[in-house]
C-alpha positions as CSV (number, residue, x, y, z in Angstrom):
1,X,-2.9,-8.1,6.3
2,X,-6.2,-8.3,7.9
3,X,-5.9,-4.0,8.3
4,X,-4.8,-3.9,4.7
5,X,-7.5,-5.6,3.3
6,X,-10.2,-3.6,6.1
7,X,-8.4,-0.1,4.9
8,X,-9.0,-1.2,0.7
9,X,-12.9,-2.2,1.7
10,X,-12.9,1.1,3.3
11,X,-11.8,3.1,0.5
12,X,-14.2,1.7,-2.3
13,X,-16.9,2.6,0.4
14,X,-15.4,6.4,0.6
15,X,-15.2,6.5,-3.2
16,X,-19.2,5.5,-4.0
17,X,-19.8,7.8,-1.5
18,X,-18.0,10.6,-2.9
19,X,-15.3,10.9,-0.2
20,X,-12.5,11.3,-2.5
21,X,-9.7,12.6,0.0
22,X,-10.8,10.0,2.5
23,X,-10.8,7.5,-0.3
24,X,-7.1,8.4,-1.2
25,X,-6.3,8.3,2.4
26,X,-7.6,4.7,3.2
27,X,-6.5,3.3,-0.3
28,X,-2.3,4.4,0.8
29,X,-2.7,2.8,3.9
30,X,-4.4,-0.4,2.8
31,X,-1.1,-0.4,0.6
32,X,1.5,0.6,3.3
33,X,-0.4,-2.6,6.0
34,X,0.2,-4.5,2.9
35,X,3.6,-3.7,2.3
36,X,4.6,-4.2,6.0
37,X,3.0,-7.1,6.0
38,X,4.6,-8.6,3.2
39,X,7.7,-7.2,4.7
40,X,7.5,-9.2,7.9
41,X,6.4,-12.0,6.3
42,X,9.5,-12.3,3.9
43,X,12.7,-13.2,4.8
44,X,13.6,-9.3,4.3
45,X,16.4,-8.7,7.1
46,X,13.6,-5.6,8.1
47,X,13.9,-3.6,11.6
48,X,10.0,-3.7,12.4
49,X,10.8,-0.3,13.3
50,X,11.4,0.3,10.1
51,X,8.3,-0.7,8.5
52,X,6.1,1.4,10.6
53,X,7.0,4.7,9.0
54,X,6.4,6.2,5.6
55,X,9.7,6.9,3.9
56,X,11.4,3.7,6.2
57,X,8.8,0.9,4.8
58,X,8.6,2.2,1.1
59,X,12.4,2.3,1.0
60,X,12.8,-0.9,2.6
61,X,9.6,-2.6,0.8
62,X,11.5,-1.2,-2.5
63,X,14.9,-2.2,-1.7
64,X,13.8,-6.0,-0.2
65,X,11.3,-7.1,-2.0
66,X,10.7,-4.7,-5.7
67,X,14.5,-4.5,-6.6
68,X,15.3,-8.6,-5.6
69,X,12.3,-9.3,-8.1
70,X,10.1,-11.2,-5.9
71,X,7.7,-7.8,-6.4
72,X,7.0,-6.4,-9.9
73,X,8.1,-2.9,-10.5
74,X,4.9,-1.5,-10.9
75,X,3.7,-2.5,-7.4
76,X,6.7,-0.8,-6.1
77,X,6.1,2.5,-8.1
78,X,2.2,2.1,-7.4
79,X,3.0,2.7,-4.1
80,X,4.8,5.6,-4.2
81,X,2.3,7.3,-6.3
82,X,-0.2,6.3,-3.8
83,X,1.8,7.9,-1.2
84,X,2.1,11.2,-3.2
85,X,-1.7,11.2,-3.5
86,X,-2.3,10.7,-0.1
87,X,-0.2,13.7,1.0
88,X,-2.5,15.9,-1.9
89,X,-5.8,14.3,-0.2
90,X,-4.3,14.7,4.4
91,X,-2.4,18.0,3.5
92,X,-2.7,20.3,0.5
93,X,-5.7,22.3,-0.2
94,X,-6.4,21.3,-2.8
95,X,-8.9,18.6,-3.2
96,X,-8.6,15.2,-5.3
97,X,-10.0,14.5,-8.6
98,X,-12.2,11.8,-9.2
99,X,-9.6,9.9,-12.0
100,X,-6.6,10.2,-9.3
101,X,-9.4,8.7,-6.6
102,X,-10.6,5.7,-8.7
103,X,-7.3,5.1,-9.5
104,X,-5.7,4.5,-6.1
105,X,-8.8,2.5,-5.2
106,X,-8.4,0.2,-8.0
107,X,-4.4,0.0,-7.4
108,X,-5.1,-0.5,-3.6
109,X,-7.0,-3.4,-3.8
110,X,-4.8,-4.7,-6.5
111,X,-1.5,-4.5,-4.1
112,X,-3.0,-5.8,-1.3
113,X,-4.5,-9.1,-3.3
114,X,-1.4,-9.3,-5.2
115,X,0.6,-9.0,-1.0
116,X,-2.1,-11.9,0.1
117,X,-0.8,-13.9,-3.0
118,X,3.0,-13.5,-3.4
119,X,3.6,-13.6,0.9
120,X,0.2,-15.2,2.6
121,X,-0.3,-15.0,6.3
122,X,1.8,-17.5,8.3
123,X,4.9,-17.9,5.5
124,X,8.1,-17.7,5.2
125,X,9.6,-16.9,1.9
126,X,13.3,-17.9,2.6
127,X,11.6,-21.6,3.0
């Protein structure tokens, strides 16, 4: 959690400073630490294989932890659309706008406090 919460610091700093790709970048991957994080720390029957890659941790956040209800829908859905902008921003050509920036920024550090409230460091959830 402690790289989630680094990677959403980073991207508000990116963002005043204009760094909108980079912005998008850090603010997915404050949200994917998050979700693995929140992953491991559930009871979710999770390979940790799994949860490190990109399609394998937002299917498995999705299917443990979005669709049992202990994670609002939103979250889960905020998460892919983070991920869609994130490829836009690492490998398209085309360049970010400043709306689609501020707005994974904002749901960034939104996940990652809501991850550090619903499955804090050191818990088990199937307690």
């Amino acid at each position: 959690m402690t790289k989630a919460m680094r990677a959403a610091e980073s991207a508000q700093l990116l963002l005043k400073s204009g760094d909108l790709d980079g912005a998008c970048n850090r603010a997915y991957y404050a949200m994917f630490d998050a979700a693995r994080a929140a992953l491991l720390t559930s009871s979710a029957p999770v390979e940790a294989e799994v949860a490190r890659t990109h399609g394998g941790l937002i299917s498995a956040f999705s299917y443990h932890l979005v669709k049992t209800g202990q994670v609002p829908k939103e979250l889960g859905r905020a998460l892919n659309r983070a991920d869609e902008i994130r490829l836009v921003a690492d490998y398209q050509g085309e360049a970010v706008d400043q709306i689609h920036a501020e707005w994974a920024v904002a749901q960034a550090t939104a996940f990652v406090q809501a991850m550090r409230d619903r499955f804090p460091p050191g818990s088990d959830s199937s307690q």
